[in-house]
C-alpha positions in Angstrom: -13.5 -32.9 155.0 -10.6 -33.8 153.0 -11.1 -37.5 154.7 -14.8 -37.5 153.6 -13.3 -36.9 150.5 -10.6 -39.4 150.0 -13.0 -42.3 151.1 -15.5 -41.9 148.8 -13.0 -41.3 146.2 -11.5 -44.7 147.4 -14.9 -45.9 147.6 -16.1 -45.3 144.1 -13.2 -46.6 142.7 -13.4 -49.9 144.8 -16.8 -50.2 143.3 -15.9 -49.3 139.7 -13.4 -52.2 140.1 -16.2 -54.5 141.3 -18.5 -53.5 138.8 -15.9 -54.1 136.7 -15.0 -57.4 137.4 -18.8 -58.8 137.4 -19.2 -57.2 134.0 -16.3 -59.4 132.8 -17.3 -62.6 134.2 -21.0 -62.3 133.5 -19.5 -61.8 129.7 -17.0 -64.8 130.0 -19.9 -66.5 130.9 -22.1 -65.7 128.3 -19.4 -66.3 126.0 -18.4 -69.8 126.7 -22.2 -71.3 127.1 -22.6 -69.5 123.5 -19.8 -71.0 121.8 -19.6 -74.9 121.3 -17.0 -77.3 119.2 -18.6 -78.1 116.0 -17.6 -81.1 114.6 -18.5 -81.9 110.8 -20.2 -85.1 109.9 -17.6 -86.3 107.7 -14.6 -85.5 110.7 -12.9 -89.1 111.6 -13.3 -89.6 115.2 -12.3 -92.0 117.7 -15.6 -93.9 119.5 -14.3 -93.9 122.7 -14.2 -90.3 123.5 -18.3 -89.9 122.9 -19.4 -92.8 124.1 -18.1 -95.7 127.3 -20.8 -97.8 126.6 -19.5 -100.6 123.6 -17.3 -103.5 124.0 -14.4 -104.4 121.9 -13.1 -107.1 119.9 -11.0 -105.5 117.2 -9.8 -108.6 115.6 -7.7 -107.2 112.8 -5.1 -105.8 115.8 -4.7 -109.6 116.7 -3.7 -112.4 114.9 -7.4 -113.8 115.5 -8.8 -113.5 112.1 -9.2 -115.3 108.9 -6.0 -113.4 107.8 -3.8 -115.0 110.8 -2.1 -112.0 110.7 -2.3 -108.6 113.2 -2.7 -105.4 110.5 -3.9 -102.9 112.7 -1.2 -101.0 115.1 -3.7 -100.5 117.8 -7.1 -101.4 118.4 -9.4 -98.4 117.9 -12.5 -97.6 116.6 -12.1 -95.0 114.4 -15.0 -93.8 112.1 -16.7 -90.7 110.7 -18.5 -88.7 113.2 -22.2 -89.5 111.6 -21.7 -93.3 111.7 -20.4 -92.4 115.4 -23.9 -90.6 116.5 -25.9 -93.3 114.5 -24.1 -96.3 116.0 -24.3 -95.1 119.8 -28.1 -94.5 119.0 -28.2 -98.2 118.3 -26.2 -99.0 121.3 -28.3 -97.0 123.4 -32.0 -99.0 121.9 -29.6 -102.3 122.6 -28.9 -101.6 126.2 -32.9 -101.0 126.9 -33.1 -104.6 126.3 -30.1 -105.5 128.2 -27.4 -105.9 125.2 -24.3 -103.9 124.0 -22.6 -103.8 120.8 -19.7 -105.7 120.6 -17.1 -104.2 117.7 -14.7 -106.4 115.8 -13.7 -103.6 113.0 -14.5 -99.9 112.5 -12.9 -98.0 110.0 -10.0 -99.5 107.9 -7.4 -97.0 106.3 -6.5 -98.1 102.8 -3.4 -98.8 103.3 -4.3 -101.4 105.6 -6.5 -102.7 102.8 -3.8 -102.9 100.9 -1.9 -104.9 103.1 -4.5 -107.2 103.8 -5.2 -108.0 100.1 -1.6 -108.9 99.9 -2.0 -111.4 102.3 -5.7 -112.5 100.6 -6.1 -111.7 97.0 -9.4 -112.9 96.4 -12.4 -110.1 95.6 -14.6 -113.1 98.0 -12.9 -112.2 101.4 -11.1 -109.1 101.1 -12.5 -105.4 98.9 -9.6 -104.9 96.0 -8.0 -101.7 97.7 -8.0 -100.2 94.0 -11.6 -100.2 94.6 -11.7 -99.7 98.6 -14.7 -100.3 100.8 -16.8 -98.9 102.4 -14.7 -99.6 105.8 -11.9 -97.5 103.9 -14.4 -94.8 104.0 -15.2 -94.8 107.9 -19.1 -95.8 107.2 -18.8 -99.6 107.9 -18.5 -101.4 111.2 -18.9 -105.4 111.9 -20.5 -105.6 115.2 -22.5 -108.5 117.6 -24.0 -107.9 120.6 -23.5 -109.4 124.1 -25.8 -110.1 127.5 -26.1 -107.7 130.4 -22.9 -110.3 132.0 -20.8 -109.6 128.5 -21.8 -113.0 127.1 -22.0 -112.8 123.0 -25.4 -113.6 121.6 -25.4 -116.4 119.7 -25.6 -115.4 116.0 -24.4 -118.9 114.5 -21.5 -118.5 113.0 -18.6 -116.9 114.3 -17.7 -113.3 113.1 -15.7 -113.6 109.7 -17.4 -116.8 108.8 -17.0 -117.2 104.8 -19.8 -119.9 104.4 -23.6 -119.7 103.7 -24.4 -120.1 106.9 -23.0 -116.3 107.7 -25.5 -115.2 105.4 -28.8 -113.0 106.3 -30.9 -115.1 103.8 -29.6 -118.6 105.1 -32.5 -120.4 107.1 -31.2 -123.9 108.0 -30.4 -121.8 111.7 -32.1 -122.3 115.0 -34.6 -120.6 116.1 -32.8 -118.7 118.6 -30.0 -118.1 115.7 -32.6 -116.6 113.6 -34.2 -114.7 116.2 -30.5 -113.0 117.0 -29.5 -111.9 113.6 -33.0 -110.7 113.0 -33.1 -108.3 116.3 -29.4 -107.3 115.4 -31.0 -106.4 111.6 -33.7 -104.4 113.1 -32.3 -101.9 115.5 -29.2 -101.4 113.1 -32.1 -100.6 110.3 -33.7 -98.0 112.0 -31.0 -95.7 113.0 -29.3 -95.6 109.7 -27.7 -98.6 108.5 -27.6 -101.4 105.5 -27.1 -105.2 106.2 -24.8 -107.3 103.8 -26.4 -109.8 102.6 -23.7 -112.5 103.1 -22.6 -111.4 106.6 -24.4 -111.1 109.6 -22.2 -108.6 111.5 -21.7 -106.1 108.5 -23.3 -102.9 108.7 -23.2 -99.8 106.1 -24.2 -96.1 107.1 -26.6 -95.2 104.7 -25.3 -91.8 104.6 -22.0 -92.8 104.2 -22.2 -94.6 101.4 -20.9 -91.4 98.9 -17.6 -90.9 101.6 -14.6 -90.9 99.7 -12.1 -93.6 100.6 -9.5 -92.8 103.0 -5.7 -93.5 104.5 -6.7 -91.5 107.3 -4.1 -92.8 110.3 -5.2 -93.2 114.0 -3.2 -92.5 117.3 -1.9 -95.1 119.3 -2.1 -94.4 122.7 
């Protein structure tokens, strides 16, 4: 009898334990498929850790641009989180058709902007950093687009081109030209962007037009 006993003794408490234990997970469970990270609109993010799917050019963290000079530290893509969802939406239209974005500047701290007016003092080719841009305020990104085999689209000009010819409204183009810069226009249009009317790779976020102006500083990896 006093075996009887022990073993169910033993045995209820090996299932309390069990019982136990299930509870907990089943709880953990619910627990961590209830919470998720939320991440405000305005939060400067990197592009690479949402989305694999762009190719880079960052120009301004080489010495290939009209500035001759390398400004950035490293080349990343760093932008508010909003122009981040908007912009891989366009990427993703893009790649239905076989293209990908190609991104030569995202965001642009202002102390950068700074610098790079002391190299180029002239309102034409660089924003007065007492002013900023809307790059200073993570809501602008120049951009082309290249073939399924990484080859850029031909948009006539090259990016940072400060003639007419860079402009939206300039017609003396190819057919081809013209054809590029208007498909570009269009996708970027309809998920959430402004062209510039004198450049063809410039694109505003709508909604990011009212983002105060930053110095907000990236990692380098």
């Amino acid at each position: 009898m006093k075996r009887n006993t022990t073993s169910h003794i033993q045995f209820l408490l090996l299932f309390t334990i069990t019982l136990f234990t299930c509870f907990a997970n089943a709880q953990n469970e619910v627990y961590t498929s209830s919470v998720k990270q939320v991440v405000a609109d305005t939060t400067f993010v990197n592009l690479k850790d949402y989305s694999n799917d762009f190719i880079y050019d960052m120009k301004y963290a080489t010495e290939d641009n009209f500035l001759k000079a390398k400004v950035y530290d490293c080349a990343e893509c760093v932008l508010r989180y909003k122009t981040v969802q908007a912009l891989i939406k366009a990427n993703k239209a893009f790649m239905q058709k076989g293209f990908k974005i190609k991104l030569y500047d995202c965001y642009r701290p202002l102390a950068i902007q700074q610098k790079m007016w002391e190299i180029v003092s002239n309102p034409k080719y660089v924003a007065d950093p007492k002013k900023g841009s809307i790059h200073n305020r993570g809501g602008a990104v120049d951009i082309s687009i290249v073939d399924i085999n990484g080859k850029e689209v031909d948009m006539g000009t090259p990016f940072d081109f400060f003639g007419i010819r860079a402009s939206h409204n300039y017609t003396m183009l190819s057919n081809d030209v013209k054809s590029n810069r208007k498909y570009l226009k269009s996708i970027m249009i309809k998920n959430g962007f402004n062209s510039f009317d004198s450049e063809w790779w410039h694109y505003n976020l709508k909604a990011g037009l009212k983002d105060n102006v930053s110095n907000q500083k990236w990692k380098c990896d």
